[in-house]
N, C-alpha and C positions, 0 to 999 in steps of 0.2 A: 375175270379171266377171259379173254380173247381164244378161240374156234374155228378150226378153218376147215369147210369140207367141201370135198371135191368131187365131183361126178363127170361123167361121161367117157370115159375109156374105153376102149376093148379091141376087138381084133377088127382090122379092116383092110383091105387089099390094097396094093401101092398104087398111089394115083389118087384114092379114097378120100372123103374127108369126116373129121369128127369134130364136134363140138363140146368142148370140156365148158364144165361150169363149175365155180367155189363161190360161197357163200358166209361169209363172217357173222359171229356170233358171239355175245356175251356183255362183257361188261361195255361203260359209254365209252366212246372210244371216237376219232376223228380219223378217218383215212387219210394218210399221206401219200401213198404207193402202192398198188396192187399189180403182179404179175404171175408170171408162170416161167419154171424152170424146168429141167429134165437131168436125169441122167441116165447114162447110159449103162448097159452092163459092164462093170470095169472100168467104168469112166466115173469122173469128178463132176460134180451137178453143175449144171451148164443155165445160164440167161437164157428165155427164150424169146421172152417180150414183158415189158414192163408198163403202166400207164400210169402216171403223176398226175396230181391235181393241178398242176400248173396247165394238163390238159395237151404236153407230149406223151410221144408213146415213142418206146424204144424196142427194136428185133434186132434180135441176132441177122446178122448177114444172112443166113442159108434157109431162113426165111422169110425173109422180105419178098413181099408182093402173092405169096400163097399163105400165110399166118393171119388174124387180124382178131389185137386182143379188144374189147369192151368193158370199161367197168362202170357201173351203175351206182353211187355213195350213196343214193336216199334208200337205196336196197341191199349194200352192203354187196355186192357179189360184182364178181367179172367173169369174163367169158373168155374163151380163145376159141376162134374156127380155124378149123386147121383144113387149108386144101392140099391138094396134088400130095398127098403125103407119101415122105418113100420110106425104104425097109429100114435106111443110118438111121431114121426117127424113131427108132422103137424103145421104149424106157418107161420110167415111173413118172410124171409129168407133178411137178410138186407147186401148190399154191403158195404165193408169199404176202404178206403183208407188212408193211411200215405206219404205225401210227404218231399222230402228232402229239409229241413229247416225251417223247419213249425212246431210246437207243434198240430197243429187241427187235428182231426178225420173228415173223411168226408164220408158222410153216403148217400146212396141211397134212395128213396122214399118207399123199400119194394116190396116184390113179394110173393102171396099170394103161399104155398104149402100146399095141403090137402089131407093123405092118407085114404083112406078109407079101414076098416079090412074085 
């Protein structure tokens, strides 16, 4: 059974940056995809960035150029540094994983972010 836990959240002021990190666990497993998603209050969970083994990364438009996700396969874990963050960005930031040979999404428990204006 694949694990996904997620750290680094909390309250930080607009303009602020945080650094999330997840870390995968569990059974052998091969990464195919590692990213991060959000949602918002009342919103639908939303792409935020994604990082493929092929060794693209993929962002949502509205953050390109202050987002920047890392993922690490010999350690299982990726990263997002989040700059200049504003208030729209506040939500539950959810870990994703794709592994190779596997159809399932494997998802994180959530990490709360809250910017304050």
């Amino acid at each position: 059974q694949v694990q996904l836990v997620e750290s680094g959240g909390g309250l930080v002021q607009a303009w602020g940056s945080l650094r999330l990190s997840c870390a995968a666990s569990g059974s052998r497993f091969t990464i195919a995809t590692m990213g991060w998603y959000r949602q918002a209050p009342g919103k639908q969970r939303e792409l935020v960035a994604v990082d493929t083994n092929s060794g693209s990364t993929n962002y949502a438009d509205s953050v390109k150029g202050r987002f920047t996700i890392s993922k690490y396969n010999d350690k299982n874990t990726v990263y997002l540094q989040m700059n200049s963050l504003k208030p729209e960005e506040t939500g539950v930031y959810y870990c994703n994983m794709r592994i190779s040979g596997s159809p399932n999404d494997y998802w994180g428990q959530g990490t709360q972010v809250t910017v304050s204006s």
